[in-house]
Each structure stands twice: as C-alpha cells, then as structure tokens.
C-alpha positions as MATLAB code, in Angstrom:
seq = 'XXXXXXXXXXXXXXXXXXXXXXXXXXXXXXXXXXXXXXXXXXXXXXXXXXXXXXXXXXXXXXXXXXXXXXXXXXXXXXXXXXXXXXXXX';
ca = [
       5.987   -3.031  -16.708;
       8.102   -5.313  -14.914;
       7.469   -6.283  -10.979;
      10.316   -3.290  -10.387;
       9.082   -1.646   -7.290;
      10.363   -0.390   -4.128;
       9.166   -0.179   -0.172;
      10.385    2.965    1.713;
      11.406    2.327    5.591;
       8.622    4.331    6.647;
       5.967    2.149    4.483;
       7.587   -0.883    6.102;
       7.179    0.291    9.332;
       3.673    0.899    8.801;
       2.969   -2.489    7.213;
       5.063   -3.996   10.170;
       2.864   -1.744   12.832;
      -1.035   -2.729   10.620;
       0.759   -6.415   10.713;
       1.310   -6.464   14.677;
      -2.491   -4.982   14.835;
      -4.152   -7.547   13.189;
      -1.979  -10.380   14.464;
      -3.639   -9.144   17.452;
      -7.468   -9.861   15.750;
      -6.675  -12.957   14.927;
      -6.741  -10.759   11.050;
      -3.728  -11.185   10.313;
      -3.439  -13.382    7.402;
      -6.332  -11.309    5.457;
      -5.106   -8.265    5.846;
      -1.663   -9.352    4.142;
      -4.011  -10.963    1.633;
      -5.458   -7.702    0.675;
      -2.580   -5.826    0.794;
      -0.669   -7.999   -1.586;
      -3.826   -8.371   -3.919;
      -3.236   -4.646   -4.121;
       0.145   -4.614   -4.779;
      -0.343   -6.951   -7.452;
      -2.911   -4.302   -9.160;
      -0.714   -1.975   -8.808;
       1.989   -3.743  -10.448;
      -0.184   -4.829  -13.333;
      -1.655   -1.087  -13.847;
       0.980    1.311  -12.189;
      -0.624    4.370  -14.315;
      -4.223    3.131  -13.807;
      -5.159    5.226  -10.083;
      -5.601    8.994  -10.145;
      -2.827   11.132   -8.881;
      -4.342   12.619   -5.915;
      -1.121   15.144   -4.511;
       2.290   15.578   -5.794;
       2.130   13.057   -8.042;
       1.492   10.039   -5.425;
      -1.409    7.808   -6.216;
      -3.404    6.223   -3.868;
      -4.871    2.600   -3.907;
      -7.770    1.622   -1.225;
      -7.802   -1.887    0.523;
     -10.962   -3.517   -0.686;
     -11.124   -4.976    2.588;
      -9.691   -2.938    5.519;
      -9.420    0.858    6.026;
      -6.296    1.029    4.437;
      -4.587    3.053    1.597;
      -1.283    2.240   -0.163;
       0.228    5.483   -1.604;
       3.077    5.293   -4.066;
       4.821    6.751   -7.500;
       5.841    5.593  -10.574;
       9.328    6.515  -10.682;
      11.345    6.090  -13.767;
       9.537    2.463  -14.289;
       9.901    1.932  -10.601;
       6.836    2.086   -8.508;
       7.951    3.436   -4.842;
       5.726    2.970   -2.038;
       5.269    5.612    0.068;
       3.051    4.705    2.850;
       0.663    2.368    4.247;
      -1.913    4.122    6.135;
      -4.997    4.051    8.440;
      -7.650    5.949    7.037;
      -9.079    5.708   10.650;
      -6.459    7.087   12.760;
      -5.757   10.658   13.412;
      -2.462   12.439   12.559;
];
C-alpha cells in the first residue's frame, strides 16, 4: 500500500493540543518522534492491528499514553483520533 492516508480535523486538533502539552515538558520533539514512528507502522501494515469497534483500529504509542485510531478506507488509511489514554471523557 502506498503512503495514501488522511488526518481528520478533529485528529489534528488533538495532535496540535498533545503537541502544545509536551512543548510545555520540554517533550516535545519525542513525542512527535513516536507518533510518526507509528504512523510509519501503520503505513507499512495498515491491516496488521485488531479492529477493536466499528471497524477502527487502534495503534498504542510505545512511548507515551497515547493511541492513534484510524480505518483503512478504500486503500486510504483515515485517522480518526489521537487520544490520551489518561484523560477522562
């Protein structure tokens, strides 16, 4: 598969809102680290993480307490959300 993939809005504000956070730490550079390292797993193996609800599969941060939840779309991965494991909804 191709590097074909999409960010929703919402994801981007997420990743924009995790990005401000660990600017903050002084983390900043290793979270986007990990998050792309993820991406690129993703990319490589779109079909290769369980489908854990409505067909959205969910990839854990090796590093942070994050989750990156997306579908495979027509040979287009769309991500969904970035989210806190941590924080309450």
């Amino acid at each position: 598969m191709e590097e074909n993939y999409d960010i929703t809005d919402e994801a981007k504000l997420e990743l924009h809102k995790a990005k401000c956070f660990f600017e903050f730490l002084g983390k900043e550079d290793e979270f986007l680290d990990n998050f792309l390292h993820q991406l690129r797993l993703i990319l490589q193996m779109p079909y290769g993480f369980q489908i854990r609800y409505r067909d959205v599969r969910i990839v854990k941060f090796g590093q942070f307490d994050y989750t990156i939840h997306y579908i495979v779309n027509k040979e287009q991965i769309i991500i969904l959300h970035i989210l806190n494991q941590s924080q309450n909804y």
